[in-house]
C-alpha positions, 0 to 999 in steps of 0.5 A: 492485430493489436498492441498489448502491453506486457507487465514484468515485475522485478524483486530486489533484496532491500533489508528494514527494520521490523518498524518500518514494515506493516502488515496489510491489515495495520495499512488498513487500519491506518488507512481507515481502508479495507484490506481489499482496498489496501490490495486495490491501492497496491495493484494501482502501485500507490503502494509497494509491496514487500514480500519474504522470499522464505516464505513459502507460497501458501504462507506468504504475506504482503507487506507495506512500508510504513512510511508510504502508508502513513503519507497515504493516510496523511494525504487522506486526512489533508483532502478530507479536511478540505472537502470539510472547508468547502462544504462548511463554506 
């Protein structure tokens, strides 16, 4: 026998402005990512996901809020920079 976890994912109804929502392929330019790799960062739950519950199946998209892509893109920059510090030490 053994123990599994099961996952349950829960949607909830949250309104934004147009502004604080970006596609996954503006994260990714933010990001300086993939598209895959914005997907990969998702799945890894560093970001939330937003999706519109009109849209059908086939035609529906993922979604970030900007303001955890632009505070993943900052802490990207801030460690990059350190690297940069230690390797030019």
């Amino acid at each position: 026998m053994i123990t599994l976890q099961i996952r349950r994912v829960t949607y909830e109804d949250i309104e934004l402005d147009p502004g604080d929502v970006v596609s996954m392929r503006e994260a990714a330019d933010i990001l300086d990512m993939t598209t895959q790799g914005v997907g990969s960062a998702m799945n890894r739950e560093r970001l939330t996901e937003l999706v519109d519950p009109d849209a059908s199946l086939a035609k529906q998209r993922r979604y970030l809020l900007r303001s955890e892509v632009e505070e993943l893109a900052a802490r990207k920059r801030r460690a990059a920079e350190k690297r940069a510090a230690i390797e030019g030490a």
